[in-house]
C-alpha positions as protocol buffer text, in pm:
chain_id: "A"
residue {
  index: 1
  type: UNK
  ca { x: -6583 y: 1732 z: 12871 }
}
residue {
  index: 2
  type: UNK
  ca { x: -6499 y: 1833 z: 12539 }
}
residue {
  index: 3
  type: UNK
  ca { x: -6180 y: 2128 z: 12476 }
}
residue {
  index: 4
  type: UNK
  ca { x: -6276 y: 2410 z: 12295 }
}
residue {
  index: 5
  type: UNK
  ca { x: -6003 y: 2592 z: 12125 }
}
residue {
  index: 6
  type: UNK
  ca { x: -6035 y: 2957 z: 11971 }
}
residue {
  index: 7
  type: UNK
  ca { x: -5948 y: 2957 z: 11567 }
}
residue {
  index: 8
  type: UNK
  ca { x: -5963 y: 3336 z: 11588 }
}
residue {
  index: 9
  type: UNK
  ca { x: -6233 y: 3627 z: 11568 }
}
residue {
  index: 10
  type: UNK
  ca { x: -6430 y: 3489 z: 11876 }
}
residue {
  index: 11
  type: UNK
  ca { x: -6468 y: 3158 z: 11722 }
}
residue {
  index: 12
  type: UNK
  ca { x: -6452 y: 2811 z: 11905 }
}
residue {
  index: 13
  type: UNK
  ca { x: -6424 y: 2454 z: 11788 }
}
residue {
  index: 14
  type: UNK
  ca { x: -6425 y: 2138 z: 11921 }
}
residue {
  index: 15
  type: UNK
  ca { x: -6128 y: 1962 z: 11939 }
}
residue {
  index: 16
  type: UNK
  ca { x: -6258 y: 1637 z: 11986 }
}
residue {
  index: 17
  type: UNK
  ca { x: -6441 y: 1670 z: 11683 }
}
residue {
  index: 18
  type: UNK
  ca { x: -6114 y: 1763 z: 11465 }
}
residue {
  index: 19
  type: UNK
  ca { x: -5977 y: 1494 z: 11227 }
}
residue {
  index: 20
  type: UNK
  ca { x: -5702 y: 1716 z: 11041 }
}
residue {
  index: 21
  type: UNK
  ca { x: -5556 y: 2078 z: 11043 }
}
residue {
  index: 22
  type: UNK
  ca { x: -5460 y: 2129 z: 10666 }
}
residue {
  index: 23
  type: UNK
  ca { x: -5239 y: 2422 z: 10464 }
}
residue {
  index: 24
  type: UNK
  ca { x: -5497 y: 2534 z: 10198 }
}
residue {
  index: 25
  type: UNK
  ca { x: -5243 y: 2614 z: 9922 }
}
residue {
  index: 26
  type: UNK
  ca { x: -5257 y: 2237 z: 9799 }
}
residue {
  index: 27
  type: UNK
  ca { x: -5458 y: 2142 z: 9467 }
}
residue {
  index: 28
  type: UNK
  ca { x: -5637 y: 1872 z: 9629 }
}
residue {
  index: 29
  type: UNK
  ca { x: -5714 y: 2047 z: 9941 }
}
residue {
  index: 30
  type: UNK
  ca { x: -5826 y: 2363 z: 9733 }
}
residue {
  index: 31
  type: UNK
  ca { x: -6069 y: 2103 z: 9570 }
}
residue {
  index: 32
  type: UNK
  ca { x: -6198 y: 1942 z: 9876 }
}
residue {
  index: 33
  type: UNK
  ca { x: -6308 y: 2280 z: 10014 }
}
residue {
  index: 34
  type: UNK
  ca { x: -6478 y: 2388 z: 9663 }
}
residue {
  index: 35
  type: UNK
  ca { x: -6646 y: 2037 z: 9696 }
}
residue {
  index: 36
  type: UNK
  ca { x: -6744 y: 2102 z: 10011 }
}
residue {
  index: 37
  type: UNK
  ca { x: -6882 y: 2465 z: 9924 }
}
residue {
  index: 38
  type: UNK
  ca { x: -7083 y: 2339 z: 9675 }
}
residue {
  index: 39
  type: UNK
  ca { x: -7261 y: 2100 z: 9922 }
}
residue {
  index: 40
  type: UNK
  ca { x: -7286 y: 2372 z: 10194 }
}
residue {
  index: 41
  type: UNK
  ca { x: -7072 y: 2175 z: 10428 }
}
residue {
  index: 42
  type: UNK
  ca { x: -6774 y: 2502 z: 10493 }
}
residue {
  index: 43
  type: UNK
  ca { x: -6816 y: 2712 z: 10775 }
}
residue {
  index: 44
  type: UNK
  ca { x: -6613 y: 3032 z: 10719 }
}
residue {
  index: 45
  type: UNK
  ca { x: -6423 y: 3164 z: 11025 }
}
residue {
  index: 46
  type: UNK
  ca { x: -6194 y: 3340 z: 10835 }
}
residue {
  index: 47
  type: UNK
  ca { x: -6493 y: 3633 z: 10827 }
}
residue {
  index: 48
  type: UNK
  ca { x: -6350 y: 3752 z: 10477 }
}
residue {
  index: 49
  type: UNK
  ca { x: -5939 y: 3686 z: 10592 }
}
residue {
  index: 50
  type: UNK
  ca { x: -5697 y: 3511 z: 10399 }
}
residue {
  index: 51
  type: UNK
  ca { x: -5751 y: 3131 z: 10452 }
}
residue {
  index: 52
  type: UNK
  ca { x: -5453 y: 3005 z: 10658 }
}
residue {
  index: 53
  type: UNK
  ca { x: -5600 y: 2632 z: 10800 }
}
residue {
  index: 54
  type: UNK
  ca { x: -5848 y: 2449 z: 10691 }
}
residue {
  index: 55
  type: UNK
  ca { x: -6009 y: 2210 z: 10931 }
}
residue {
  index: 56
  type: UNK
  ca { x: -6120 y: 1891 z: 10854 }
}
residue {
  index: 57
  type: UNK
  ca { x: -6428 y: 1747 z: 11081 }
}
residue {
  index: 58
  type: UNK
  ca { x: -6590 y: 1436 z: 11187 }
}
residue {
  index: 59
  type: UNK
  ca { x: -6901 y: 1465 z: 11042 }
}
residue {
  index: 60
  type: UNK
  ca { x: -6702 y: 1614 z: 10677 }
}
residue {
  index: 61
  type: UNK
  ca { x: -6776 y: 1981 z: 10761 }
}
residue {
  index: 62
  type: UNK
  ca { x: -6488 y: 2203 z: 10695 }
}
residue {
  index: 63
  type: UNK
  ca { x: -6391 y: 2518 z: 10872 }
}
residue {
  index: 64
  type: UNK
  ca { x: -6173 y: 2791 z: 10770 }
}
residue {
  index: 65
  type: UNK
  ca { x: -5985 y: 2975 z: 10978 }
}
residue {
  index: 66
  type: UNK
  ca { x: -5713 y: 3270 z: 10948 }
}
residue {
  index: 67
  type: UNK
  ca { x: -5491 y: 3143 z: 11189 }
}
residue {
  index: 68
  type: UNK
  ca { x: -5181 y: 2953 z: 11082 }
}
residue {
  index: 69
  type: UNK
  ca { x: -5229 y: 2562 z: 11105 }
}
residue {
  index: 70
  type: UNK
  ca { x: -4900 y: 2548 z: 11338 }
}
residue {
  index: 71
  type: UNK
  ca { x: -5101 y: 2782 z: 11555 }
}
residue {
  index: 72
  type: UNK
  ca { x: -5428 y: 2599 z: 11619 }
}
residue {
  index: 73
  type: UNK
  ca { x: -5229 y: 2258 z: 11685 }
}
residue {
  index: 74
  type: UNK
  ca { x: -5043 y: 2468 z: 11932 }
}
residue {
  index: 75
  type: UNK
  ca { x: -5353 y: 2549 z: 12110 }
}
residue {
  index: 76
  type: UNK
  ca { x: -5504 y: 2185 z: 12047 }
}
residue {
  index: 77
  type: UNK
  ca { x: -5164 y: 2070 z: 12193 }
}
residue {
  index: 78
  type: UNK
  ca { x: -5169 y: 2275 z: 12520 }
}
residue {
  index: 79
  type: UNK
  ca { x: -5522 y: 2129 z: 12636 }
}
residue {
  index: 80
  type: UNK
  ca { x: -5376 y: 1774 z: 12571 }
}
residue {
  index: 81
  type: UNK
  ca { x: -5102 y: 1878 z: 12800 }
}
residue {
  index: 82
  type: UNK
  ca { x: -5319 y: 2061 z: 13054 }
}
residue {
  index: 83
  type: UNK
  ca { x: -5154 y: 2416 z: 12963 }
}
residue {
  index: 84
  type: UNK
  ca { x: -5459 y: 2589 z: 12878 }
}
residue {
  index: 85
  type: UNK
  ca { x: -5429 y: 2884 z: 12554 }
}
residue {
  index: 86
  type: UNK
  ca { x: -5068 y: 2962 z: 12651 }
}
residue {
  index: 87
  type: UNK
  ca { x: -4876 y: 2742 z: 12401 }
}
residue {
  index: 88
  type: UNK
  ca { x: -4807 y: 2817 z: 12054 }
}
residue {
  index: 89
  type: UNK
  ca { x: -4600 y: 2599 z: 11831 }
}
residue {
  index: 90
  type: UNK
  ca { x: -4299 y: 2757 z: 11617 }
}
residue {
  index: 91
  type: UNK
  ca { x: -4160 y: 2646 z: 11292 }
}
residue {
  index: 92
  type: UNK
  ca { x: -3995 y: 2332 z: 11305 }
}
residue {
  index: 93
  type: UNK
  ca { x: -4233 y: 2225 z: 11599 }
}
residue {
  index: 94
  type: UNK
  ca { x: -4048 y: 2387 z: 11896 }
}
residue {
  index: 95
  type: UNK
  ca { x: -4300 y: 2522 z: 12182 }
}
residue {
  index: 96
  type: UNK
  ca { x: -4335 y: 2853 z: 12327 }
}
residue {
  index: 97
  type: UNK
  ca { x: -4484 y: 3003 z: 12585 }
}
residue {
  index: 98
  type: UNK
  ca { x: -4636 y: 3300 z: 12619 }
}
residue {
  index: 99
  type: UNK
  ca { x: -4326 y: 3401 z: 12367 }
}
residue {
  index: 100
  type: UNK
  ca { x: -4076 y: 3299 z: 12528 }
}
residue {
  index: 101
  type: UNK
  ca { x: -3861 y: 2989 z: 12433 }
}
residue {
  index: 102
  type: UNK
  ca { x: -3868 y: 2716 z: 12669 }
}
């Protein structure tokens, strides 16, 4: 079975489908998502938000999401450890749960 994880505003991806979770700010990232416009491969799940991630697919579809990169990792972290939505990463990597430091 695949893991779903939620990149915000009700929408789901497959993690096993998920290459790379990206910053957007860079020049060549900017440039791989206007690429990727232009050849209607971007699915927008920011629904008119700020960018935060971009996420980079198998099959070279992008998706954009307004969640922080550090925060959809958490998530994709927490099924690969079995904890289910609960775990968020922090800066500098260190997990919490349910917002509380462990």
């Amino acid at each position: 079975m695949d893991n779903l994880i939620h990149i915000g505003f009700g929408n789901i991806v497959n993690t096993g489908k998920l290459i790379a979770i990206v910053n957007p700010d860079s020049a060549p990232v900017k440039r791989m998502v206007q690429k990727a416009k232009e050849n209607g491969m971007v699915v927008d799940a920011a629904q008119g938000r700020r960018t935060k991630a971009v996420l980079v697919m198998e099959n070279g579809q992008i998706v954009l999401s307004a969640l922080l990169p550090e925060t959809i990792a958490g998530r994709a972290h927490a099924f690969i450890e079995g904890t289910g939505f609960g775990t968020n990463l922090q800066e500098g990597g260190q997990e919490i749960e349910n917002g509380k430091d462990e």
